[in-house]
N, CA, C and O atoms as a GROMACS GRO file, in nm:
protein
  444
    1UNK      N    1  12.621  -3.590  -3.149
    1UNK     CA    2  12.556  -3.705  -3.093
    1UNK      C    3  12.471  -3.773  -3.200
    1UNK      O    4  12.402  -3.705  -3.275
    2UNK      N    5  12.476  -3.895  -3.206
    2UNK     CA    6  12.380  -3.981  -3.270
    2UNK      C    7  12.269  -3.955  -3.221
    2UNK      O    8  12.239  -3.897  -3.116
    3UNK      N    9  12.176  -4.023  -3.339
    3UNK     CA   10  12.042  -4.053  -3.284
    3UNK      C   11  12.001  -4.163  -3.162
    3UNK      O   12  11.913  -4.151  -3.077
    4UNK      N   13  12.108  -4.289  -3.186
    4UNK     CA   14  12.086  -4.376  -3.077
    4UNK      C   15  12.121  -4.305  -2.938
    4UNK      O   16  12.068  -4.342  -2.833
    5UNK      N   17  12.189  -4.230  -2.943
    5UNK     CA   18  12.227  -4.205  -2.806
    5UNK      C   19  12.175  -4.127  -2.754
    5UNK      O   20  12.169  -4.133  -2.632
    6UNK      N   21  12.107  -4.006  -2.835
    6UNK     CA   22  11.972  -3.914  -2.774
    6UNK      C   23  11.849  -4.020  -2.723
    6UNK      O   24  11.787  -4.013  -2.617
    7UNK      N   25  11.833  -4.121  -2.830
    7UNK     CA   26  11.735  -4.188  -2.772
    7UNK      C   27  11.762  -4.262  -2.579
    7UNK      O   28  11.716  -4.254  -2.465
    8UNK      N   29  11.854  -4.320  -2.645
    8UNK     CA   30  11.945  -4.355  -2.518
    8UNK      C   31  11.939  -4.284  -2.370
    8UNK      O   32  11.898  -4.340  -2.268
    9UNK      N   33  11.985  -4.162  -2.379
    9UNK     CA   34  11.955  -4.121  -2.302
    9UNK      C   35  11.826  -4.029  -2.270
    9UNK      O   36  11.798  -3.976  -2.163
   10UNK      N   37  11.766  -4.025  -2.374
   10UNK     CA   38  11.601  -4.033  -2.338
   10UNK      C   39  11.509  -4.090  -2.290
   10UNK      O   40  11.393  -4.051  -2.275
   11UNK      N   41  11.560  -4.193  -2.263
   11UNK     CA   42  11.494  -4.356  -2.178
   11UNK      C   43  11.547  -4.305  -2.047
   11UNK      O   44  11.484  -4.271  -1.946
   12UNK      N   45  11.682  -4.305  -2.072
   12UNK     CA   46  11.757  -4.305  -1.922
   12UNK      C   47  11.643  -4.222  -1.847
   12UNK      O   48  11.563  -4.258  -1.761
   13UNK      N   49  11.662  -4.100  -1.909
   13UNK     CA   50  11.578  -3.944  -1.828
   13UNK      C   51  11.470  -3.962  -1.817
   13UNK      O   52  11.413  -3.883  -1.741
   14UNK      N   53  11.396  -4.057  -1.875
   14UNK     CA   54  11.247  -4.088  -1.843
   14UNK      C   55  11.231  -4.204  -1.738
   14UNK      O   56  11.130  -4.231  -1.673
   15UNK      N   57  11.317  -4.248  -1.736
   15UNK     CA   58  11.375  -4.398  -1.686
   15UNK      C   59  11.343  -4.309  -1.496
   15UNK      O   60  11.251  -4.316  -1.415
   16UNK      N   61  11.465  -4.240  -1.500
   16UNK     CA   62  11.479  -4.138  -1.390
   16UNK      C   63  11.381  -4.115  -1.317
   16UNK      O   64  11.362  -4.143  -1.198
   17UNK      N   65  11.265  -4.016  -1.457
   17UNK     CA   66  11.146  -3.934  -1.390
   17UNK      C   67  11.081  -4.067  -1.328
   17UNK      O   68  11.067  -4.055  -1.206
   18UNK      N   69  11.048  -4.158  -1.365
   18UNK     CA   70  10.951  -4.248  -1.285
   18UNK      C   71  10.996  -4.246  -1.197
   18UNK      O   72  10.941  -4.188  -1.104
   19UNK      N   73  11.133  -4.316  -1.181
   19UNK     CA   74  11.204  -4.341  -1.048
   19UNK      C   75  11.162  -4.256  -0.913
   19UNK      O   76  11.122  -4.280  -0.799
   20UNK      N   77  11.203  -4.117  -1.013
   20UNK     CA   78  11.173  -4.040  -0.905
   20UNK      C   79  10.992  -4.035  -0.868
   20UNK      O   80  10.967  -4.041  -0.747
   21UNK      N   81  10.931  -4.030  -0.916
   21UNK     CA   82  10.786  -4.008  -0.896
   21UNK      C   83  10.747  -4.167  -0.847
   21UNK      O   84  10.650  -4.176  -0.772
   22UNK      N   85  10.794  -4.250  -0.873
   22UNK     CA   86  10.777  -4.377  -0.768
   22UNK      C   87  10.827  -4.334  -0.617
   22UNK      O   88  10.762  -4.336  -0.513
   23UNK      N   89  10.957  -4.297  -0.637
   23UNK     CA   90  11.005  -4.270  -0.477
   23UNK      C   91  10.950  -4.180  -0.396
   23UNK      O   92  10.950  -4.196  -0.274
   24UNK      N   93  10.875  -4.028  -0.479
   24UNK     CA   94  10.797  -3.932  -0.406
   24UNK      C   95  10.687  -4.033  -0.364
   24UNK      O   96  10.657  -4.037  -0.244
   25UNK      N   97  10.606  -4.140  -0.481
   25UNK     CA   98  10.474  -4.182  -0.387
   25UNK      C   99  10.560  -4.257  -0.303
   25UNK      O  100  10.508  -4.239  -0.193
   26UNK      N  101  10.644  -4.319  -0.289
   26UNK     CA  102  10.660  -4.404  -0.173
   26UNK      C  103  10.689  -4.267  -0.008
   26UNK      O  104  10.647  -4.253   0.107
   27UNK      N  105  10.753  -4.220  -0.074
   27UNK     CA  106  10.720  -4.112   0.051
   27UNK      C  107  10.589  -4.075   0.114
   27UNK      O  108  10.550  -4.088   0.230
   28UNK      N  109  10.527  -4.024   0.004
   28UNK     CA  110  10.387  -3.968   0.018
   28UNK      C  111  10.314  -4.100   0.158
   28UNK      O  112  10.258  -4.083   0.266
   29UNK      N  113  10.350  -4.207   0.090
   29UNK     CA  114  10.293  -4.289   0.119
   29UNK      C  115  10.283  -4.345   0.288
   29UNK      O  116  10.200  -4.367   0.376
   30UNK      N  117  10.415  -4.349   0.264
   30UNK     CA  118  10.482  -4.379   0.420
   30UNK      C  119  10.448  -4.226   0.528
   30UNK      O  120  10.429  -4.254   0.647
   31UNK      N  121  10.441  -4.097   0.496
   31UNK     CA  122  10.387  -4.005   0.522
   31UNK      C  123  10.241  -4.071   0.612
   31UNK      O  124  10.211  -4.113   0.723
   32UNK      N  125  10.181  -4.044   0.473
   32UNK     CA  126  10.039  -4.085   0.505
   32UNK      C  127   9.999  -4.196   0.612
   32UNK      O  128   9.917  -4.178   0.702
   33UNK      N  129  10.066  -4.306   0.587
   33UNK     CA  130  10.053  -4.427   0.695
   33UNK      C  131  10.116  -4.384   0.839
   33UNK      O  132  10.078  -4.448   0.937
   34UNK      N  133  10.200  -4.290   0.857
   34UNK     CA  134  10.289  -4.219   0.968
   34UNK      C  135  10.107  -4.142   0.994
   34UNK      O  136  10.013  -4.212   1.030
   35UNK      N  137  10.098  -4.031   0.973
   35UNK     CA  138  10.014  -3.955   0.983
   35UNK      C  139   9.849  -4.043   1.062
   35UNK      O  140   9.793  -4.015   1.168
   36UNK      N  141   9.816  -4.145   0.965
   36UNK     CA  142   9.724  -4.275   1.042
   36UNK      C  143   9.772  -4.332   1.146
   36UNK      O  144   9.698  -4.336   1.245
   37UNK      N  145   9.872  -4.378   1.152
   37UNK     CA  146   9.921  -4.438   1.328
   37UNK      C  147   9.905  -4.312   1.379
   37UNK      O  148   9.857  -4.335   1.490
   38UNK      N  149   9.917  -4.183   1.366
   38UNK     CA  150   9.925  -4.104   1.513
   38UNK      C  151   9.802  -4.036   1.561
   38UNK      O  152   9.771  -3.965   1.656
   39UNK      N  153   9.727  -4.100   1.427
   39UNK     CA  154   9.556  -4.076   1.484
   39UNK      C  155   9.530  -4.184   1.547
   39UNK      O  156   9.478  -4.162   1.656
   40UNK      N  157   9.550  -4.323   1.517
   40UNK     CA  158   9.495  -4.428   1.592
   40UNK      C  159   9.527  -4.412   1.731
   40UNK      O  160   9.461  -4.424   1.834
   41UNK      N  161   9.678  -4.375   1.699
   41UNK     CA  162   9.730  -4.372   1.888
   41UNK      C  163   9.665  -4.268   1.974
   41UNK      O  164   9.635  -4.279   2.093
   42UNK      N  165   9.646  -4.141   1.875
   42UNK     CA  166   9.551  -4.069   1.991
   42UNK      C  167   9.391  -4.067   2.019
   42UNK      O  168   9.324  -4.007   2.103
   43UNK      N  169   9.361  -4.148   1.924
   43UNK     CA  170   9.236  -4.227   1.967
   43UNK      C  171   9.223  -4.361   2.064
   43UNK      O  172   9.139  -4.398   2.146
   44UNK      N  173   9.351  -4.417   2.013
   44UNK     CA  174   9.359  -4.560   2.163
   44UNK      C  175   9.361  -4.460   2.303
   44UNK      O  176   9.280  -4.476   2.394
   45UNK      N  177   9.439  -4.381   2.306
   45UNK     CA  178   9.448  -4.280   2.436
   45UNK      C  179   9.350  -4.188   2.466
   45UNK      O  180   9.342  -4.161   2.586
   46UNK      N  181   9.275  -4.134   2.397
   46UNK     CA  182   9.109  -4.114   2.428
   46UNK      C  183   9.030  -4.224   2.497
   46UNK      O  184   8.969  -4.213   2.603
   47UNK      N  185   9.041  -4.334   2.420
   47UNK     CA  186   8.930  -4.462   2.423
   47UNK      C  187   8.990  -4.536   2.581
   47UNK      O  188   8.918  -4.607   2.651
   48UNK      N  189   9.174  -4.492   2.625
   48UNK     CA  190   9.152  -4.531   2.712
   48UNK      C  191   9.134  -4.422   2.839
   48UNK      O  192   9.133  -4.475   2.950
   49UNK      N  193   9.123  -4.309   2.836
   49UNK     CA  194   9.073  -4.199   2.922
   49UNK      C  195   8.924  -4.245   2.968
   49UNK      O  196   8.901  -4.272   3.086
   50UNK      N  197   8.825  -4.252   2.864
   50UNK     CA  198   8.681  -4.254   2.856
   50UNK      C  199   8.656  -4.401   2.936
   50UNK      O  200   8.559  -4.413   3.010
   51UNK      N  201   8.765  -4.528   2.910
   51UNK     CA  202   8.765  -4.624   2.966
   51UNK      C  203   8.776  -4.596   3.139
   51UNK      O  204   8.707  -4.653   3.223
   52UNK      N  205   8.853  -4.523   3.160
   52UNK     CA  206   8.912  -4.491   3.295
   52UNK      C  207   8.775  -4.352   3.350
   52UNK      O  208   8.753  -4.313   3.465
   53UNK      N  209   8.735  -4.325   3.275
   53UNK     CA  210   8.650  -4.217   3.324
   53UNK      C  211   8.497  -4.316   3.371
   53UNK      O  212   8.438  -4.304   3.478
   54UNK      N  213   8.467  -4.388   3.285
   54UNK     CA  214   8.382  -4.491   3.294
   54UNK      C  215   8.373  -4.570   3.410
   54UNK      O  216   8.268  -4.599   3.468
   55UNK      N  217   8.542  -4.621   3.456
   55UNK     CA  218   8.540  -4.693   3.580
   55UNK      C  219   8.502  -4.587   3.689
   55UNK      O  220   8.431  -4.625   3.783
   56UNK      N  221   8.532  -4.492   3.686
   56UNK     CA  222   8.561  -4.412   3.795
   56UNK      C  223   8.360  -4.337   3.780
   56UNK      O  224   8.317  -4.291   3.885
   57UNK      N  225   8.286  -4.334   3.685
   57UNK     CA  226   8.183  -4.287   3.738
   57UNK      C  227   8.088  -4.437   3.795
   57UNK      O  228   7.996  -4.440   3.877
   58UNK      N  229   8.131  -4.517   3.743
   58UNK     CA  230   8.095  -4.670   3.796
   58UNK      C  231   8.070  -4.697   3.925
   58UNK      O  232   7.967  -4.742   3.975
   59UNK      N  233   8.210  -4.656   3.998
   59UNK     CA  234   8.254  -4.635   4.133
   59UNK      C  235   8.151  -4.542   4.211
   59UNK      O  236   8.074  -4.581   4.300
   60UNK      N  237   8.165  -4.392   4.156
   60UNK     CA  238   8.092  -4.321   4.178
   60UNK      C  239   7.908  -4.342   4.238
   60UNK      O  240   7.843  -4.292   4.331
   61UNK      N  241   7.875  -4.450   4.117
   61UNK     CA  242   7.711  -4.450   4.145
   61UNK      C  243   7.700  -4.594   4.237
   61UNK      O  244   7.587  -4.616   4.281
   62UNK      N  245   7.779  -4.666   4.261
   62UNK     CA  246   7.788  -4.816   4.352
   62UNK      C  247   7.791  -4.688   4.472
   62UNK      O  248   7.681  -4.670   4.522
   63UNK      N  249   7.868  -4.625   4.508
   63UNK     CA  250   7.906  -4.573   4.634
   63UNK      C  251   7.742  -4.499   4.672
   63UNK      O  252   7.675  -4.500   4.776
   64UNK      N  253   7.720  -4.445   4.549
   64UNK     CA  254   7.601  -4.302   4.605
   64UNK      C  255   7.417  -4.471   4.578
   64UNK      O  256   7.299  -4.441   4.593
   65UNK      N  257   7.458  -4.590   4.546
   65UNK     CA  258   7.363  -4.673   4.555
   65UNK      C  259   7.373  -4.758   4.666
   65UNK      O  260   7.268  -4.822   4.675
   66UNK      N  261   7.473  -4.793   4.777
   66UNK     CA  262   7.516  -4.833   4.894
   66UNK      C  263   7.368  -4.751   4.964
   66UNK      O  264   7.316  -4.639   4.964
   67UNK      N  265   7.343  -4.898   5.026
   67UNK     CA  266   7.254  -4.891   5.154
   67UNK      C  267   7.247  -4.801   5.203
   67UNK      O  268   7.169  -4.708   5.179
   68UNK      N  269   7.334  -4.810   5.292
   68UNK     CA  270   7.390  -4.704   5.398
   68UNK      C  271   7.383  -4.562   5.363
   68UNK      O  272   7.353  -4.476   5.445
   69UNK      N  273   7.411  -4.537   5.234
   69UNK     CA  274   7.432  -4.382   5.206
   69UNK      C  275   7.291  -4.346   5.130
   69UNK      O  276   7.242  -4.234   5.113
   70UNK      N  277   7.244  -4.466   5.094
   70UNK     CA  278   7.056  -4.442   5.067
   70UNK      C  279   6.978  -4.383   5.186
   70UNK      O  280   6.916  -4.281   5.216
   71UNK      N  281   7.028  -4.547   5.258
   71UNK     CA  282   6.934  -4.498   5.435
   71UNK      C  283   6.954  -4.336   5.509
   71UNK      O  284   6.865  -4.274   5.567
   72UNK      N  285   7.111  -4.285   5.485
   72UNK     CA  286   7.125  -4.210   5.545
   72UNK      C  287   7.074  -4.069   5.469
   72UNK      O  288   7.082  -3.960   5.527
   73UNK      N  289   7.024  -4.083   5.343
   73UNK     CA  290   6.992  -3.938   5.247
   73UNK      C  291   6.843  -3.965   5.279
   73UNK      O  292   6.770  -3.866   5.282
   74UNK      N  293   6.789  -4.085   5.302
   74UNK     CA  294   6.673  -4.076   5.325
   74UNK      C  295   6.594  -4.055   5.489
   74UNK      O  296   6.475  -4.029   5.511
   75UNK      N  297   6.669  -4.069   5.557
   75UNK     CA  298   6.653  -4.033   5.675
   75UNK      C  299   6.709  -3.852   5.705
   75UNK      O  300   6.648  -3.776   5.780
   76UNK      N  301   6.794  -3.827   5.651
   76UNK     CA  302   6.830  -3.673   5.615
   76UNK      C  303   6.664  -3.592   5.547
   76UNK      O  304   6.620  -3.481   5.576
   77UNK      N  305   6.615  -3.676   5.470
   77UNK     CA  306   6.533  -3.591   5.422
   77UNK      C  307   6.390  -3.595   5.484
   77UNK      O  308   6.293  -3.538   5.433
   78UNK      N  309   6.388  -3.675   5.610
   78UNK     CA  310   6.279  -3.688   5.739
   78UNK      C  311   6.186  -3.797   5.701
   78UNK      O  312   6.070  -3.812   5.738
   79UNK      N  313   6.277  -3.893   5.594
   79UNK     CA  314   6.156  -4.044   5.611
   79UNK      C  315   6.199  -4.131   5.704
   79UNK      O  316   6.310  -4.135   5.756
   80UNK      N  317   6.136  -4.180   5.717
   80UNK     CA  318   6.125  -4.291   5.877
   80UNK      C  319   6.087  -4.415   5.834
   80UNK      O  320   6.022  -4.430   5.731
   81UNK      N  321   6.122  -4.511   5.907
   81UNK     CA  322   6.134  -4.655   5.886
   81UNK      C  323   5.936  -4.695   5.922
   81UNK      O  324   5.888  -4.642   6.022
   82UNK      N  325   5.850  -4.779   5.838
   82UNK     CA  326   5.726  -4.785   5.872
   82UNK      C  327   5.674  -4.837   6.008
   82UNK      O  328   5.747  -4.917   6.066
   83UNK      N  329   5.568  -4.805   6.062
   83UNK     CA  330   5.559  -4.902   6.157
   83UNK      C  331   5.469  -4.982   6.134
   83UNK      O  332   5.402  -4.970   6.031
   84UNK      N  333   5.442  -5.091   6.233
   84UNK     CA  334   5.413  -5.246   6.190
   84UNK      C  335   5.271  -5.232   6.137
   84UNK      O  336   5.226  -5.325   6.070
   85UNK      N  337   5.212  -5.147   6.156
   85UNK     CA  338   5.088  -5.187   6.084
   85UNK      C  339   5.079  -5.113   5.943
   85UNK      O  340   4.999  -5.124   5.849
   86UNK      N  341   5.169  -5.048   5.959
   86UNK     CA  342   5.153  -4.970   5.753
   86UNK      C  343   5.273  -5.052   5.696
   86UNK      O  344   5.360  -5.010   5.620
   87UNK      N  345   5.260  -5.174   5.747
   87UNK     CA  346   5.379  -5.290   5.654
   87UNK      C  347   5.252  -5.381   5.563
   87UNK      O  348   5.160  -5.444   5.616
   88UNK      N  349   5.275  -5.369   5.444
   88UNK     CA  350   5.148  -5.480   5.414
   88UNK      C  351   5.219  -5.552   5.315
   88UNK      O  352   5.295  -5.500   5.234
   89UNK      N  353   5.179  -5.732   5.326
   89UNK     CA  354   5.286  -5.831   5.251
   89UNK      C  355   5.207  -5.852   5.162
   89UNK      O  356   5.089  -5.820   5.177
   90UNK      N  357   5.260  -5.919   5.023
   90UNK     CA  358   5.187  -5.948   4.947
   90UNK      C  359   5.242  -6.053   4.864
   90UNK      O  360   5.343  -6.077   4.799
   91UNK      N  361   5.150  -6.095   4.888
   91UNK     CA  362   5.166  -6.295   4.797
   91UNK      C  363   5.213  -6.288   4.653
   91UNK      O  364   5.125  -6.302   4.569
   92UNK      N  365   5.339  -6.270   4.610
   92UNK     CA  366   5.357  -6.267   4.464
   92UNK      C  367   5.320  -6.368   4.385
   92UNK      O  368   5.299  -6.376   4.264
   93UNK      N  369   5.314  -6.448   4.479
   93UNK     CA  370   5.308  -6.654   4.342
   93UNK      C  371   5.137  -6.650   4.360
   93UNK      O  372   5.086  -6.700   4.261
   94UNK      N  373   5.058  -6.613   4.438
   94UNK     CA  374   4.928  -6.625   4.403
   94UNK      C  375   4.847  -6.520   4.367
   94UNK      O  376   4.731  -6.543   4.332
   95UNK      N  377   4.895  -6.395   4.371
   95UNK     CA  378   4.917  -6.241   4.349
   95UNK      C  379   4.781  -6.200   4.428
   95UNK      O  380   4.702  -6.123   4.373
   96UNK      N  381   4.758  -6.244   4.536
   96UNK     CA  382   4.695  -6.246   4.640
   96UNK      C  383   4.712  -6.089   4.740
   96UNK      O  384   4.824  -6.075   4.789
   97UNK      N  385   4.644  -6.014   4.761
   97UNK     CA  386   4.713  -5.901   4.835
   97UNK      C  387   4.747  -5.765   4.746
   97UNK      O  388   4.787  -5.659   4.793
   98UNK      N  389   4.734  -5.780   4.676
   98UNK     CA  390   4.773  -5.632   4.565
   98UNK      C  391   4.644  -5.557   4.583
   98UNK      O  392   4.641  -5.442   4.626
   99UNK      N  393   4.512  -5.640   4.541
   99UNK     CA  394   4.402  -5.503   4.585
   99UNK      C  395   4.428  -5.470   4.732
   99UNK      O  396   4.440  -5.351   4.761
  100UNK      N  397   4.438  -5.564   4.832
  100UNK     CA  398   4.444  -5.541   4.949
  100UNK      C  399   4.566  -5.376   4.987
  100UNK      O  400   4.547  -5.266   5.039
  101UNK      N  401   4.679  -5.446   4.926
  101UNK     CA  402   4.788  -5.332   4.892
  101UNK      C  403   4.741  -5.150   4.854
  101UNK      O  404   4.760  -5.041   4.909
  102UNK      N  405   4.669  -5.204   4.722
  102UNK     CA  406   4.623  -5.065   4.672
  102UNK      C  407   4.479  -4.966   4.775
  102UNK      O  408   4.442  -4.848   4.768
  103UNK      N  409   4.434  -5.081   4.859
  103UNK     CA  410   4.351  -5.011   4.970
  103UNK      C  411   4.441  -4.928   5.088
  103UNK      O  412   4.435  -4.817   5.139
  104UNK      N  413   4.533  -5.057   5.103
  104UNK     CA  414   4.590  -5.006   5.195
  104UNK      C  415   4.659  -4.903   5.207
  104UNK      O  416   4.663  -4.845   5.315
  105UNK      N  417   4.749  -4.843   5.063
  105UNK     CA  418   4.784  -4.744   5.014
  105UNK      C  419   4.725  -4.652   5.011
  105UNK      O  420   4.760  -4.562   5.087
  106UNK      N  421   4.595  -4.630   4.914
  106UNK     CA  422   4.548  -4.533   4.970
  106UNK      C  423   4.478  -4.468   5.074
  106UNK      O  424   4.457  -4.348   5.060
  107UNK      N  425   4.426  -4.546   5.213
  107UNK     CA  426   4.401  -4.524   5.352
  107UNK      C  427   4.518  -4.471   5.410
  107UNK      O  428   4.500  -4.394   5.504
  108UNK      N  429   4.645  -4.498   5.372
  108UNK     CA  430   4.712  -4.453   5.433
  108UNK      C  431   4.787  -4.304   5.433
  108UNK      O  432   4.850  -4.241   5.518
  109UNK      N  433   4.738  -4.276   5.269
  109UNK     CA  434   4.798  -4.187   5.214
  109UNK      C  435   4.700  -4.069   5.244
  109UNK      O  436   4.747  -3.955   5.246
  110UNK      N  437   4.533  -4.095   5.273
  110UNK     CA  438   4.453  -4.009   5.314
  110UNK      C  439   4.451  -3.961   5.488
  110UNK      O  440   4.396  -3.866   5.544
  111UNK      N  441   4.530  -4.065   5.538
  111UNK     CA  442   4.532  -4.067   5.722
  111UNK      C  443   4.604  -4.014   5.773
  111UNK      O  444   4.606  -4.015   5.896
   0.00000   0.00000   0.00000
């Protein structure tokens, strides 16, 4: 063999190795980006569990904040609706009635 043609195909074979070590990173690569989508996706599917868990404790505290199921835990636990004279109103726009309030509160709370 000549010298040109050792050289020759010394390019080629180096020519090659890149080739090939380009095509491993392109693997590597596409790997890697494979490997990131299947975290995102099982994080979109977390994010939408926690979404769905969210509605559903949502639901949960509207139902247990309903009137009705207030009135009825509070009447379960032996409070009673006031009667007319331990009702005391109080003037918010002239703020008229708040000491009156805080008397009345505590007379009532001592009686």
């Amino acid at each position: 063999m000549t010298r040109s043609e050792r050289s020759y195909k010394a390019k080629v074979l180096i020519y090659l190795l890149i080739l090939c070590v380009l095509m491993l990173c392109v693997i590597g690569i596409t790997a890697y980006n494979a490997k990131i989508q299947y975290d995102i996706n099982s994080m979109n599917t977390q994010i939408s569990e926690t979404q769905r868990e969210i509605q559903n404790l949502q639901v949960q505290i509207k139902t247990a904040a309903n009137i009705t199921n207030l009135e009825s835990r509070a009447l379960a636990l032996g409070l009673t609706y006031p009667e007319y004279d331990q009702i005391v109103y109080l003037d918010w726009q002239t703020g008229e009635g708040i000491e009156d309030f805080a008397i009345a509160l505590r007379e009532s709370a001592y009686h």
